[in-house]
C-alpha positions in Angstrom: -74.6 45.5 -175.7 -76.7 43.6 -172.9 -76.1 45.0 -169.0 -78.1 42.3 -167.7 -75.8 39.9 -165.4 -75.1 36.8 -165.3 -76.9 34.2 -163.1 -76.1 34.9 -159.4 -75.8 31.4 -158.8 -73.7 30.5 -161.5 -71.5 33.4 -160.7 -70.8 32.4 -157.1 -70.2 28.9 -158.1 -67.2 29.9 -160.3 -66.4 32.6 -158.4 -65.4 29.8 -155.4 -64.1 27.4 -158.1 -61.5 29.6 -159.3 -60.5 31.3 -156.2 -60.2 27.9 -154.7 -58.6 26.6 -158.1 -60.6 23.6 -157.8 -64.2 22.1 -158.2 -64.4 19.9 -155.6 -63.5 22.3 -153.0 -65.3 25.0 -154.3 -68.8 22.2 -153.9 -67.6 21.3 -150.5 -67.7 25.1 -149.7 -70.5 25.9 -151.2 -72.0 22.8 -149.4 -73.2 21.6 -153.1 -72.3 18.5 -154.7 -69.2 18.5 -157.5 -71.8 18.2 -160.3 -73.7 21.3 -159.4 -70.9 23.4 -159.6 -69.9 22.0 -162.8 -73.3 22.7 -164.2 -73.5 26.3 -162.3 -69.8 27.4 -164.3 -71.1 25.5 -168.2 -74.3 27.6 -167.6 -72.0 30.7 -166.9 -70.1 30.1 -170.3 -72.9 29.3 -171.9 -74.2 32.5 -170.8 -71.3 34.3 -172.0 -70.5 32.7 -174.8 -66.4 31.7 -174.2 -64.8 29.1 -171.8 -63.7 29.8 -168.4 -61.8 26.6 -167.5 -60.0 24.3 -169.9 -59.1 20.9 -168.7 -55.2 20.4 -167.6 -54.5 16.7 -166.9 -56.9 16.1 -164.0 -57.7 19.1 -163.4 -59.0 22.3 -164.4 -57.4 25.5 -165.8 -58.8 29.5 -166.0 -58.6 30.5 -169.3 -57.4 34.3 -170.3 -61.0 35.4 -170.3 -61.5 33.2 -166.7 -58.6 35.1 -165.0 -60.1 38.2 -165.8 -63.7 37.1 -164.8 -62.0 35.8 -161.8 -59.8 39.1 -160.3 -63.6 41.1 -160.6 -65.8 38.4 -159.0 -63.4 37.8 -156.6 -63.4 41.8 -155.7 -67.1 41.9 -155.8 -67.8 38.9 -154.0 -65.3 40.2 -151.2 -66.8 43.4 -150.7 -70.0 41.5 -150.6 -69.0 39.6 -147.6 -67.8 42.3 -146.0 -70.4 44.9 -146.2 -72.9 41.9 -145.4 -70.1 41.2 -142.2 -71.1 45.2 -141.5 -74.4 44.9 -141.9 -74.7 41.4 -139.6 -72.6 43.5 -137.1 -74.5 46.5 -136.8 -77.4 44.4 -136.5 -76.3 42.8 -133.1 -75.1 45.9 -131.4 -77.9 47.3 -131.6 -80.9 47.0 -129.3 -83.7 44.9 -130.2 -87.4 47.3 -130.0 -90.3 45.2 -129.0 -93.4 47.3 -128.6 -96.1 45.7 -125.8 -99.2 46.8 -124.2 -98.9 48.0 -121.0 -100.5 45.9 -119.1 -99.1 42.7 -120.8 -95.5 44.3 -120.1 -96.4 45.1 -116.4 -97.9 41.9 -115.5 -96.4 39.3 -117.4 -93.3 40.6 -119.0 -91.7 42.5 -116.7 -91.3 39.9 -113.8 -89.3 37.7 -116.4 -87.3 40.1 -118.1 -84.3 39.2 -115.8 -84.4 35.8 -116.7 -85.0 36.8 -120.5 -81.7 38.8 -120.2 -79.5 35.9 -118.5 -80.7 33.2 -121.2 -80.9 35.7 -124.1 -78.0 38.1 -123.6 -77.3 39.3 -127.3 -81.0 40.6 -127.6 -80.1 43.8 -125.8 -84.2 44.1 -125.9 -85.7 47.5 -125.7 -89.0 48.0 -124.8 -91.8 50.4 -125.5 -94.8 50.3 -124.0 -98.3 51.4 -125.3 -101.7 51.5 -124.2 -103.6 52.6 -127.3 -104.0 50.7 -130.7 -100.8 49.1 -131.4 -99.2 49.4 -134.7 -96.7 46.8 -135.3 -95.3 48.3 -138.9 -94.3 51.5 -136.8 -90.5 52.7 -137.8 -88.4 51.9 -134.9 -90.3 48.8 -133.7 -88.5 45.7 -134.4 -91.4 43.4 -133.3 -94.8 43.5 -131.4 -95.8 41.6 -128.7 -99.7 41.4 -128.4 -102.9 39.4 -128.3 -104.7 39.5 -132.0 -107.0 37.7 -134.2 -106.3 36.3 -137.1 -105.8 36.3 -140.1 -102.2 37.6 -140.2 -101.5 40.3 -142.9 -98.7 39.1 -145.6 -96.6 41.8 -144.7 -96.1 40.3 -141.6 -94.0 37.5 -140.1 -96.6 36.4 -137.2 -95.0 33.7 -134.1 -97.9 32.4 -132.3 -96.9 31.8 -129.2 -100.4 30.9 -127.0 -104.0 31.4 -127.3 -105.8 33.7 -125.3 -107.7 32.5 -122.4 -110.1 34.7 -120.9 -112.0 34.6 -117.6 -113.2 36.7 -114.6 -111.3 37.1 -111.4 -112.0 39.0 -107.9 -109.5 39.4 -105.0 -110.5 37.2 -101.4 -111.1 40.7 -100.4 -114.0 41.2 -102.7 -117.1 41.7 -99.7 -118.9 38.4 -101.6 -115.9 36.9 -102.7 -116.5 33.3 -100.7 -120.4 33.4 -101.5 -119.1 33.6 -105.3 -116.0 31.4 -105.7 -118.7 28.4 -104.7 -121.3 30.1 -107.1 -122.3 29.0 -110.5 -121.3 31.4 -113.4 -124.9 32.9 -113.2 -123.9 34.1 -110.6 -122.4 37.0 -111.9 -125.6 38.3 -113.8 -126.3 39.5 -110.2 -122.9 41.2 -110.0 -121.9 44.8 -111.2 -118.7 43.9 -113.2 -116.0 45.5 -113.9 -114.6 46.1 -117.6 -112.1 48.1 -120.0 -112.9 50.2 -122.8 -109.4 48.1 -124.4 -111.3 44.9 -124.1 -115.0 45.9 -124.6 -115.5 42.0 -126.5 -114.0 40.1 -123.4 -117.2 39.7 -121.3 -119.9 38.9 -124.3 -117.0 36.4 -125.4 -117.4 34.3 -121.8 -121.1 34.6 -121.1 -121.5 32.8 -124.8 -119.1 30.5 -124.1 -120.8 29.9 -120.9 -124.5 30.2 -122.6 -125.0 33.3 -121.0 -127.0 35.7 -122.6 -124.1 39.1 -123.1 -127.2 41.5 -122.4 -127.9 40.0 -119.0 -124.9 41.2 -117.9 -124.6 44.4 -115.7 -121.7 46.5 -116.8 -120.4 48.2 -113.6 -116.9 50.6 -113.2 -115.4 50.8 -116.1 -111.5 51.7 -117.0 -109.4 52.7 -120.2 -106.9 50.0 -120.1 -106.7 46.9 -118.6 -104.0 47.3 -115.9 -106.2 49.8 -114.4 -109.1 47.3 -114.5 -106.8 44.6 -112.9 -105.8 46.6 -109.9 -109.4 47.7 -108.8 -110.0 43.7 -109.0 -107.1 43.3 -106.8 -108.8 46.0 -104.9 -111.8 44.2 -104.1 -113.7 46.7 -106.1 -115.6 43.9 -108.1 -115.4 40.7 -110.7 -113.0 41.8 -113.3 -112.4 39.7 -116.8 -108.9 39.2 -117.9 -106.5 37.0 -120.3 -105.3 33.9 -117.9 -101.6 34.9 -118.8 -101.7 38.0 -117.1 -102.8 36.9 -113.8 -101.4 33.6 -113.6 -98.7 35.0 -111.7 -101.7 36.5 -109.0 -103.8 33.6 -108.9 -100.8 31.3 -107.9 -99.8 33.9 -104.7 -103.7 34.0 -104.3 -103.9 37.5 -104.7 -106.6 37.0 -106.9 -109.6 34.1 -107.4 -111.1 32.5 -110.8 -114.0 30.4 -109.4 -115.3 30.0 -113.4 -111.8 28.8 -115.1 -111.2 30.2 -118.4 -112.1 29.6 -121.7 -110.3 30.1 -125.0 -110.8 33.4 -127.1 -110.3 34.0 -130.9 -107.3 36.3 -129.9 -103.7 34.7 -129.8 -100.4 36.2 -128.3 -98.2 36.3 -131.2 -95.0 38.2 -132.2 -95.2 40.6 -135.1 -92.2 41.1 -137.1 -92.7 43.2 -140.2 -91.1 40.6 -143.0 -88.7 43.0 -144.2 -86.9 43.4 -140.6 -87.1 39.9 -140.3 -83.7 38.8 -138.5 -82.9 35.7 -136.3 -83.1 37.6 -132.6 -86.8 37.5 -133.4 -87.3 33.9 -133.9 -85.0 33.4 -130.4 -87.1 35.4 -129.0 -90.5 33.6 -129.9 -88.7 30.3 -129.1 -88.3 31.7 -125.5 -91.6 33.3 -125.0 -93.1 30.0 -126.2 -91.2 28.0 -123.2 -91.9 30.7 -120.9 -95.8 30.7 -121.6 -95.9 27.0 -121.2 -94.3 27.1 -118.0 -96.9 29.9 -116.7 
């Protein structure tokens, strides 16, 4: 005797046709036309081997063995939809875990997450900040926030949201800080810079895209992550490099100066959602961090 079921499909189909006793609803239901049900239920007998429905003047009619088919699918697709009901349930009260490097949280993140909770209240968003190597496939993250290269592995749903713009910055207070914002990019070779052992590809990146040779450079103070490397820019402690998102913010109060502009990286801020745990919250969320970044 075979154990192997029927086809899904065709099971759901009569399953709605004989609860609703009736074809045309059962379509309208399943959001299907009339003749794809009717094909879904003769592949079912077919299947089986018996009829389920008999015709009855205009209608249709459950045979013996369709009454019986009926009362089980009818059990099984009902405690389907409920446990899924559950499941969708569960899902929404609980929090949503997005891990984020630090400095992306502090900088760019954090001053919009009141906003993010008025125009996204069922997120319920929990963060979890790191500074190290991020590892978006670790249990209890629901997605990752961060700026990577691609390619994107397959076990991944990845949102791009912006590329990454890089360029450096100083504070006003910096002592050479108006000799330098009217300075060309060279500039700079005469300048101990600051940089982060996080970012250590950001300042070869810029001087080739400026055709500046990366071993000119003088490589002054450097820090482990790059919040630290922003504040002692903010500091006037030197020329720090950084992603234009995360000092937009300072660069419109005028805290801090980019007298170079930026130029576009390989990285991209995405959001990493590991494709098993993929839910809907996460596509919301990229749809607002998309708007938010183009507003920046």
């Amino acid at each position: 005797m075979s154990h192997t079921l029927p086809p899904l499909n065709a099971l759901r189909a009569f399953e709605a046709a004989a609860r609703l006793q009736s074809v045309s609803q059962a379509a309208a239901e399943l959001s299907v036309t009339h003749g794809a049900v009717s094909r879904q239920i003769r592949l079912l007998e077919d299947d089986l081997g018996l009829a389920l429905f008999v015709k009855e003047g205009r209608g249709v009619k459950l045979t013996d063995a369709g009454l019986r088919l009926r009362d089980v699918a009818g059990e099984a697709f009902e405690r389907l939809r409920e446990v899924c009901a559950e499941l969708r349930q569960q899902t929404a009260d609980a929090p949503f875990v997005l891990g984020c490097p630090g400095s992306l949280l502090a900088r760019w993140f954090i001053p919009r997450l009141d906003r993010l909770n008025r125009d996204l209240p069922e997120l319920r968003l929990q963060l979890s900040a790191s500074e190290g190597e991020l590892d978006p496939r670790r249990p209890g993250l629901d997605a990752t926030l961060w700026y990577a290269e691609p390619p994107w592995p397959a076990d991944m749903q990845v949102f791009e949201l912006a590329t990454e713009c890089i360029g450096p910055v100083l504070s006003p207070h910096h002592p050479r800080a108006e000799a330098l914002r009217r300075a060309p990019a060279t500039a700079l070779l005469e300048e101990s810079l600051l940089h982060t052992a996080s970012r250590p590809q950001a300042w070869p990146a810029w001087a080739r895209a400026n055709g500046i040779e990366p071993g000119r450079l003088q490589m002054g103070q450097g820090f482990e992550h790059l919040y630290y490397l922003l504040e002692a820019a903010l500091a006037g402690l030197g020329v720090a490099i950084a992603p234009q998102q995360l000092v937009a913010d300072d660069l419109r109060q005028g805290r801090l100066l980019a007298p170079w502009g930026f130029v576009e990286a390989r990285a991209r801020l995405a959001l990493w959602v590991p494709a098993r745990r993929l839910d809907r919250r996460a596509e919301r969320l990229a749809d607002w961090l998309r708007h938010e970044l183009a507003e920046s």
